[in-house]
C-alpha positions in Angstrom: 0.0 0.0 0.0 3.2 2.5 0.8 4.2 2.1 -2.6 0.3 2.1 -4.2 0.2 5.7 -2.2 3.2 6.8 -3.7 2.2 6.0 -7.5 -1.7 6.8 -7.3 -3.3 9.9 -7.4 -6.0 10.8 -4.5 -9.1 9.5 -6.2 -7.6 6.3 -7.4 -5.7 5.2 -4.4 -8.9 6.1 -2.3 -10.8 4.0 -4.7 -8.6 1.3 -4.6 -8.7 1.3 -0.7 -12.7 0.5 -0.7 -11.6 -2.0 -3.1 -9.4 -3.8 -1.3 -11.4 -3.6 2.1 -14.4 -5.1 0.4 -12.4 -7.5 -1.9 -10.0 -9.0 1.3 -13.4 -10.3 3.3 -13.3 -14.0 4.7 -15.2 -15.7 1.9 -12.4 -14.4 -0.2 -9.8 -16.3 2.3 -11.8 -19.6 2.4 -12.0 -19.3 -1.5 -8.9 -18.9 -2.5 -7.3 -21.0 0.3 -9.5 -23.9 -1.0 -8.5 -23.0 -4.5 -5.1 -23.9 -3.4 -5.5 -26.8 -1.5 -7.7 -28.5 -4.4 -5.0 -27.2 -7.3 -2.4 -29.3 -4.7 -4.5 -32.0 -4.6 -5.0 -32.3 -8.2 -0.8 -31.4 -8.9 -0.6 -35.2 -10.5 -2.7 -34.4 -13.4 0.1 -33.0 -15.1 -0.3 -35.0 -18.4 -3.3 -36.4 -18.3 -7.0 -34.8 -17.7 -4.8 -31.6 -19.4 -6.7 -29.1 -21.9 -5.0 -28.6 -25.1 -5.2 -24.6 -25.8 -2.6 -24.0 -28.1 -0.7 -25.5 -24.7 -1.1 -27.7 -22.3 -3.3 -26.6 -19.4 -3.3 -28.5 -16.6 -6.0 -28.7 -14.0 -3.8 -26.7 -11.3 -2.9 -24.1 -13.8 -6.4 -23.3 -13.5 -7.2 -23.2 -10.4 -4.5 -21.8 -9.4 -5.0 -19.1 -11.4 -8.9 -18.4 -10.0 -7.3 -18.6 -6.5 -5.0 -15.8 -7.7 -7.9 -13.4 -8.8 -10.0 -14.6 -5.3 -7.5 -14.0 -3.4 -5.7 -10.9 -4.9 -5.3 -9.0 -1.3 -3.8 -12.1 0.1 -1.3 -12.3 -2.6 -0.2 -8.6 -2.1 -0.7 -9.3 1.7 1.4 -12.2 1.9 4.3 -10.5 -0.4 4.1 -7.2 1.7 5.1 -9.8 4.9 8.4 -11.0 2.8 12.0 -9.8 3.2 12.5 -6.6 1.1 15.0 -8.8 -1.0 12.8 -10.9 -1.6 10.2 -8.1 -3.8 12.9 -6.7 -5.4 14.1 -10.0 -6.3 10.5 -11.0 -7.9 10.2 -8.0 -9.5 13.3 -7.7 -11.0 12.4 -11.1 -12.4 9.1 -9.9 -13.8 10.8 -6.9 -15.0 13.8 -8.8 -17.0 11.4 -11.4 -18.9 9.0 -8.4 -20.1 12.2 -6.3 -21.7 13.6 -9.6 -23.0 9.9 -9.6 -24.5 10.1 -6.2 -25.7 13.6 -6.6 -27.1 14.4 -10.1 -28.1 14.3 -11.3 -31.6 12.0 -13.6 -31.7 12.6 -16.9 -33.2 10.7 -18.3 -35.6 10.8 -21.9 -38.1 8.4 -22.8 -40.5 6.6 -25.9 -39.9 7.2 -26.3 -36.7 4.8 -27.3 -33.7 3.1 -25.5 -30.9 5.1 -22.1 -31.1 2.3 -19.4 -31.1 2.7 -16.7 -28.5 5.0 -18.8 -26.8 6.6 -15.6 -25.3 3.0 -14.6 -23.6 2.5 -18.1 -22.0 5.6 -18.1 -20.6 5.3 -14.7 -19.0 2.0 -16.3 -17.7 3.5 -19.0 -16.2 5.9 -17.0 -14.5 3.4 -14.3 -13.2 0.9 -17.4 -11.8 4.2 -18.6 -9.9 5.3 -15.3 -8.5 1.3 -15.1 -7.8 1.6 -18.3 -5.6 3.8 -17.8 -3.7 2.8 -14.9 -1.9 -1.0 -16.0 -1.7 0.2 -18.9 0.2 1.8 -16.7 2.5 -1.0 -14.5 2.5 -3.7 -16.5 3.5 -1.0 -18.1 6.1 -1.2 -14.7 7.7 -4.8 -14.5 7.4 -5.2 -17.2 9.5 -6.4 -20.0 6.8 -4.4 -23.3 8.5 -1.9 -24.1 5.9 -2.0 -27.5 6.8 -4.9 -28.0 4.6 -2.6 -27.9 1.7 -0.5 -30.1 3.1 -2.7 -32.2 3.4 -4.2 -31.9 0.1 -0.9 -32.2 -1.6 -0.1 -35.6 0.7 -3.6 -36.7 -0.8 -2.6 -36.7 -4.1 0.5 -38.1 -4.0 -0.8 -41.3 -2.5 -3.5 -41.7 -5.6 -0.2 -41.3 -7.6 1.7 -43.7 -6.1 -0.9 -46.2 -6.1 -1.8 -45.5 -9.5 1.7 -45.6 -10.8 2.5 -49.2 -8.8 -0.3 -50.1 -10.7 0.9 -48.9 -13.8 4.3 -51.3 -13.4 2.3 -54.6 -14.3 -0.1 -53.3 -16.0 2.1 -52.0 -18.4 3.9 -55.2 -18.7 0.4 -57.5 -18.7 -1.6 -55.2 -20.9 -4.2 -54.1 -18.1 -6.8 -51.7 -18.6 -5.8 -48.2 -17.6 -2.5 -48.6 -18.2 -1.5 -45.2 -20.1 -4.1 -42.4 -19.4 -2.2 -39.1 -20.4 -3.7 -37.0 -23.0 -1.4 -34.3 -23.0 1.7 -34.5 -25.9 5.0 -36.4 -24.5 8.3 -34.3 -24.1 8.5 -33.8 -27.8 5.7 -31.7 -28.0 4.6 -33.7 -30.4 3.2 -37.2 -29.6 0.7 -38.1 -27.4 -0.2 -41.1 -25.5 2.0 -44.2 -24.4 5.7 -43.5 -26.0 8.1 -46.3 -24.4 10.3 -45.2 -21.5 13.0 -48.0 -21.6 13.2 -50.5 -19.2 14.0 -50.3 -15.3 14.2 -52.6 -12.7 13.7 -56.7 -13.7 13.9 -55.9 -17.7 10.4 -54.4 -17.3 9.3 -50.9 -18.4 9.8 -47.8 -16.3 6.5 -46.0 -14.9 5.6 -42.4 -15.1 2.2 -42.7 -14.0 0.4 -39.6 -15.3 3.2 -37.5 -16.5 5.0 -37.2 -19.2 8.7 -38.6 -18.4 9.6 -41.1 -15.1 12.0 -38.3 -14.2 9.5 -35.8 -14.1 6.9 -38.5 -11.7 10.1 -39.0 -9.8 10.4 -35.2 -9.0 6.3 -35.2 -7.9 7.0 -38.3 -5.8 10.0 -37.3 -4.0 9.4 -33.6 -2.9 5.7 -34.6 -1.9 6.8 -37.2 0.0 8.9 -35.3 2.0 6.3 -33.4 3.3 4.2 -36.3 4.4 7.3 -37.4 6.3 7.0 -34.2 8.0 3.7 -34.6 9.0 4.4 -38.1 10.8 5.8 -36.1 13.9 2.0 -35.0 14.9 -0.3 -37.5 13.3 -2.1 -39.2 15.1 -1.7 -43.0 15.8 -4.3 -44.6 13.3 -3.3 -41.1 11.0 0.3 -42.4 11.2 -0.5 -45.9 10.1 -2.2 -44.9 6.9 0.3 -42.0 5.8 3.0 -44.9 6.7 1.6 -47.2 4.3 1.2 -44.5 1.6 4.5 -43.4 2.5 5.7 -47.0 1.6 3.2 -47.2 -1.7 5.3 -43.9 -2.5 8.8 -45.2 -2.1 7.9 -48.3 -4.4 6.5 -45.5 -7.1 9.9 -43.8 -6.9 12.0 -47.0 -7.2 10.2 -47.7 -10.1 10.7 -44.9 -11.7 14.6 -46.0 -11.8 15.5 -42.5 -12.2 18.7 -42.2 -11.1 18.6 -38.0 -11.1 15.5 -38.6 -8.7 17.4 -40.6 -6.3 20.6 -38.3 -6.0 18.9 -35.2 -6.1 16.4 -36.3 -2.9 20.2 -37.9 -1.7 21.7 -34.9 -2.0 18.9 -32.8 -0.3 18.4 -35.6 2.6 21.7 -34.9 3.6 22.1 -31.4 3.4 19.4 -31.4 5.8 20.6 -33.9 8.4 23.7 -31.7 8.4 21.7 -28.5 8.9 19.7 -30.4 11.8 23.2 -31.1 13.4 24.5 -27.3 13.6 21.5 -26.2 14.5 21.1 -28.2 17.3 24.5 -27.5 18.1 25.8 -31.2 18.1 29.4 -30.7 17.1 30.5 -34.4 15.9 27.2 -35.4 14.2 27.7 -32.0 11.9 31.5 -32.9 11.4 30.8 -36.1 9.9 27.8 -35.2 7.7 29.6 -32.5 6.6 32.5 -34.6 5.2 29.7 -36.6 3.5 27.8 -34.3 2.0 31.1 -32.8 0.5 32.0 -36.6 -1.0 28.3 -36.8 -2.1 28.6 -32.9 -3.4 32.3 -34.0 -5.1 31.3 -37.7 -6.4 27.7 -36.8 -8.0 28.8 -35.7 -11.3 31.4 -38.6 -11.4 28.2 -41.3 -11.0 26.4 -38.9 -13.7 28.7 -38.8 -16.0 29.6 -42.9 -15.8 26.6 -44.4 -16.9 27.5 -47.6 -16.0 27.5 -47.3 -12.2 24.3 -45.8 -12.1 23.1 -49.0 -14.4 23.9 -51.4 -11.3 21.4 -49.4 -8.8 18.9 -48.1 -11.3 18.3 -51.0 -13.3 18.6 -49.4 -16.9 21.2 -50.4 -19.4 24.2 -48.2 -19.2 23.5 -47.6 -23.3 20.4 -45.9 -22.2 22.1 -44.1 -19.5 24.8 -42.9 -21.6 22.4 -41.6 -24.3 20.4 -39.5 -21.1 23.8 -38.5 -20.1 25.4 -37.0 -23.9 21.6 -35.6 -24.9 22.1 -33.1 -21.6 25.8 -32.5 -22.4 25.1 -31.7 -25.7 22.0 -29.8 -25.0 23.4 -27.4 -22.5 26.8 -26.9 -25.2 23.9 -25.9 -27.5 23.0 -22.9 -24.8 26.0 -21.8 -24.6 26.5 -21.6 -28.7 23.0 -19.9 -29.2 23.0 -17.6 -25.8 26.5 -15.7 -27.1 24.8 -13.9 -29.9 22.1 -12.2 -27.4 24.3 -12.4 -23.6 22.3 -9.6 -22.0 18.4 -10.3 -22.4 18.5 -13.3 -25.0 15.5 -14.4 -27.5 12.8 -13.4 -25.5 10.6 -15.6 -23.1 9.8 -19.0 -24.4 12.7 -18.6 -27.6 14.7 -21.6 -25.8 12.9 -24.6 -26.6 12.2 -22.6 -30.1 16.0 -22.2 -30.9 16.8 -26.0 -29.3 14.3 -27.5 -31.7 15.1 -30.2 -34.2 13.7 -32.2 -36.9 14.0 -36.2 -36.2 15.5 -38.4 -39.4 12.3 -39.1 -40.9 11.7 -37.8 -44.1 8.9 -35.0 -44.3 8.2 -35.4 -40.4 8.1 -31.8 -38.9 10.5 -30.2 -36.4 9.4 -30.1 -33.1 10.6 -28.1 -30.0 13.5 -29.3 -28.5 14.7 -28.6 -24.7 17.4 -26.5 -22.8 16.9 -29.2 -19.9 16.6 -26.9 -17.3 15.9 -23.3 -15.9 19.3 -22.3 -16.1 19.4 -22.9 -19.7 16.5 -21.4 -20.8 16.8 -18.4 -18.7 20.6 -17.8 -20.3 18.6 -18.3 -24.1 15.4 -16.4 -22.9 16.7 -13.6 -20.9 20.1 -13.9 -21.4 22.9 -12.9 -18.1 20.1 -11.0 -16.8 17.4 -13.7 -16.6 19.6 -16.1 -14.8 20.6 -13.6 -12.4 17.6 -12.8 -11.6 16.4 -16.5 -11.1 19.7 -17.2 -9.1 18.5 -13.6 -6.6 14.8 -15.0 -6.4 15.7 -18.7 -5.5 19.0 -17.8 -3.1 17.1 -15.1 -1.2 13.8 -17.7 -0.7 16.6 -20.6 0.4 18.1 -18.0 2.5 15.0 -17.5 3.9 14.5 -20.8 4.5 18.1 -21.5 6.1 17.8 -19.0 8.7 14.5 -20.1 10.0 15.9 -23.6 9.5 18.8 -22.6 12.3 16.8 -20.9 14.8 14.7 -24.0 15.3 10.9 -24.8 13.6 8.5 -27.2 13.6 8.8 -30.1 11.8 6.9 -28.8 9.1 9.1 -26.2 8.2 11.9 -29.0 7.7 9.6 -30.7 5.6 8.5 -27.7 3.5 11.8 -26.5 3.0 13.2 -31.0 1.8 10.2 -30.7 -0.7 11.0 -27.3 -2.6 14.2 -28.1 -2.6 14.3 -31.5 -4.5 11.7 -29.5 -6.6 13.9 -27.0 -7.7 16.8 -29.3 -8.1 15.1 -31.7 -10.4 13.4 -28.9 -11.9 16.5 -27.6 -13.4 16.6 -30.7 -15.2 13.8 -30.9 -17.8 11.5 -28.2 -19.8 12.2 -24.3 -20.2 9.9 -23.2 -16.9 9.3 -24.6 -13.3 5.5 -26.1 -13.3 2.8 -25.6 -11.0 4.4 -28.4 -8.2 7.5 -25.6 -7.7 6.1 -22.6 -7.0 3.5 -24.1 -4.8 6.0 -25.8 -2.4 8.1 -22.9 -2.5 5.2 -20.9 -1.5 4.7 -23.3 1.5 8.2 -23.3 2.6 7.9 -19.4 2.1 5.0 -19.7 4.7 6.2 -22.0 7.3 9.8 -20.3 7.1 8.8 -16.4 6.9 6.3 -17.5 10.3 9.0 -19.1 12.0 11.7 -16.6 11.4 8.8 -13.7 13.0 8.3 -16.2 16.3 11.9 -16.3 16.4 12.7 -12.8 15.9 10.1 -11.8 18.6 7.9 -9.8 16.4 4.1 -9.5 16.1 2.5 -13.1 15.1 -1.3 -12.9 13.7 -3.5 -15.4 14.4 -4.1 -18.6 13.3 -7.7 -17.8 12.4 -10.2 -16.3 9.5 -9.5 -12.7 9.3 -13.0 -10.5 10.0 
């Protein structure tokens, strides 16, 4: 409001004040908080029960966005609460990707697919995500129990992982059911069942209902460590049924046999445990998870990079491996070959999977969009030096966030929140141009539990846990 004073002239900023007094009433915190919690709930239908609109648009996209327009106070509420850093940081974000817009010479090829207006569903995308994250803080401070959407979001990824331990036979026996996604595979061009090599015993690798095993692993892994979270309070009979989803989930994720999955959720495990350590000031245990998480840190691109000794705990063949292994290599020398002619703001939003794109060797078959794998590769082709700056400011000043509420003691929770957006943002970076719904949403929950904490710690005024009036 300082800054909508500062900006507005008299009549419009009174206006705007009636606006936002009537607008920011508790139906519109019960809306928009149940918004949330059923776009959480319904995160898994990222391929399949999708709308085809020129893209893909997924249920949560949706509702997401409806929960964005309910609850518009409670997104400007909840990013008012934020470190300052952290609105600059967003903003410069926004701010980068519109002059790359403006600026960037868009890239264009005949005859190939799904490239209309790429630039204006990307800035979208990004504007929804931004959006999220402060609603969920917002309604947080409102008093709407956040542990609806964590509950929500633990919901669905049990009717995943059952689905997708399902999906294992049935895949193999030719049950019913056993493919349901409508939306196109990672080529942007395909749709339905495309093969996804085999895993564990010789028999095909699941991804359940979306598009890649990597990208199911990603779901699976940073839900689950929410619902491991949520253990520490449940109640008896509650902990026996999360348990056993819990242990439906882990199957899911071993049957993925993605190997980035496992490392990633690895990695972040123990970062974690060694943040647990200092914070609880235990000397020893932090010494010698320390020195593990360095050899984990120092070994992990040594066990990407040689295929074959992620074969002998994944499953796959180390051929298939391999060819995962030089695609990415060869994809991210291709950034760095196309970023050079535009280093400052790049192509313009979307460009990346535009300028990546490729025509397989099949006479007359049309190009389709290729990939930068990652966030860090489209922002360099996108927005150029800029974009990824900005990315790294938004993402370090959210984890720093995070860290410092981490070290001053939370809740569970908070551990929990902060495990899940991490292995979200990891794995993220490692297919498609943009993060998807699942990102920002457990970023906005970590943002939530973690900007809370870090008040109670710091002694400053705590509202409520209860509907504003």
């Amino acid at each position: 409001m300082n800054v909508a004073a500062r900006v507005l002239p008299g009549p419009t900023l009174a206006s705007w004040r009636r606006l936002k007094r009537r607008w920011a009433r508790p139906w519109s915190l019960e809306a928009s908080g149940w918004l949330v919690a059923a776009a959480g709930a319904l995160l898994f239908l990222d391929s399949a029960g999708t709308v085809d609109v020129g893209f893909t648009l997924r249920p949560s996209d949706v509702l997401l966005g409806a929960a964005s327009v309910v609850g518009l106070p409670w997104v400007l509420r909840g990013w008012a609460r934020l470190p300052r850093i952290l609105q600059v940081s967003a903003a410069a974000l926004i701010a980068v990707y519109l002059l790359a817009t403006i600026f960037g010479p868009a890239t264009t090829r005949p005859g190939l697919a799904r490239t209309s207006h790429r630039e204006l569903v990307y800035l979208a995308y990004l504007l929804l995500g931004i959006t999220t994250i402060g609603l969920v803080v917002g309604i947080r401070a409102g008093g709407w129990p956040l542990r609806r959407i964590v509950w929500a979001l633990v919901a669905g990824l049990f009717v995943e992982a059952a689905y997708a331990a399902y999906q294992w036979p049935a895949q193999h026996y030719g049950w019913p059911l056993h493919d349901i996604n409508n939306a196109p595979n990672s080529d942007n061009f395909t749709t339905g069942h495309r093969f996804q090599g085999n895993g564990l015993f010789g028999w095909e690798r699941v991804r359940g209902t979306f598009k890649e095993p990597l990208v199911l692993g990603s779901y699976l892994a940073s839900v689950a460590a929410l619902a491991v979270a949520g253990l520490a309070r449940a109640r008896p009979r509650s902990r026996r049924a999360r348990i056993a989803g819990l242990i439906v989930a882990i199957v899911a994720v071993t049957l993925t046999s993605s190997s980035l999955t496992w490392g990633a959720t690895t990695l972040v495990a123990l970062l974690i445990a060694t943040t647990w350590a200092v914070a609880s000031g235990r000397p020893r245990p932090s010494t010698a998870l320390g020195a593990v998480l360095a050899i984990a840190v120092l070994t992990a691109p040594l066990v990407f990079t040689h295929a074959e000794v992620a074969s002998g705990i994944t499953g796959r063949s180390a051929v298939g491996l391999q060819t995962t292994v030089l695609s990415r290599r060869d994809a991210w020398q291709e950034v760095g070959r196309q970023w050079a002619p535009q280093p400052v703001l790049g192509h313009g939003p979307g460009q990346s999977s535009v300028l990546m794109a490729y025509r397989p060797d099949v006479p007359g078959a049309p190009v389709v969009l290729g990939s930068a794998y990652g966030v860090w590769g489209s922002a360099l082709l996108d927005a150029g030096i800029a974009g990824l700056a900005a990315w790294i400011l938004l993402l370090g000043s959210l984890f720093a966030l995070a860290l410092r509420a981490l070290l001053r003691g939370v809740r569970p929770l908070a551990w929990g929140a902060v495990s899940a957006a991490a292995i979200a943002v990891i794995l993220g970076d490692t297919f498609g141009d943009r993060f998807d719904p699942k990102v920002w949403l457990l970023l906005g929950v970590m943002a939530a539990t973690c900007e809370r904490a870090g008040r109670q710690a710091g002694g400053g005024r705590q509202e409520p846990d209860r509907p504003a009036h």
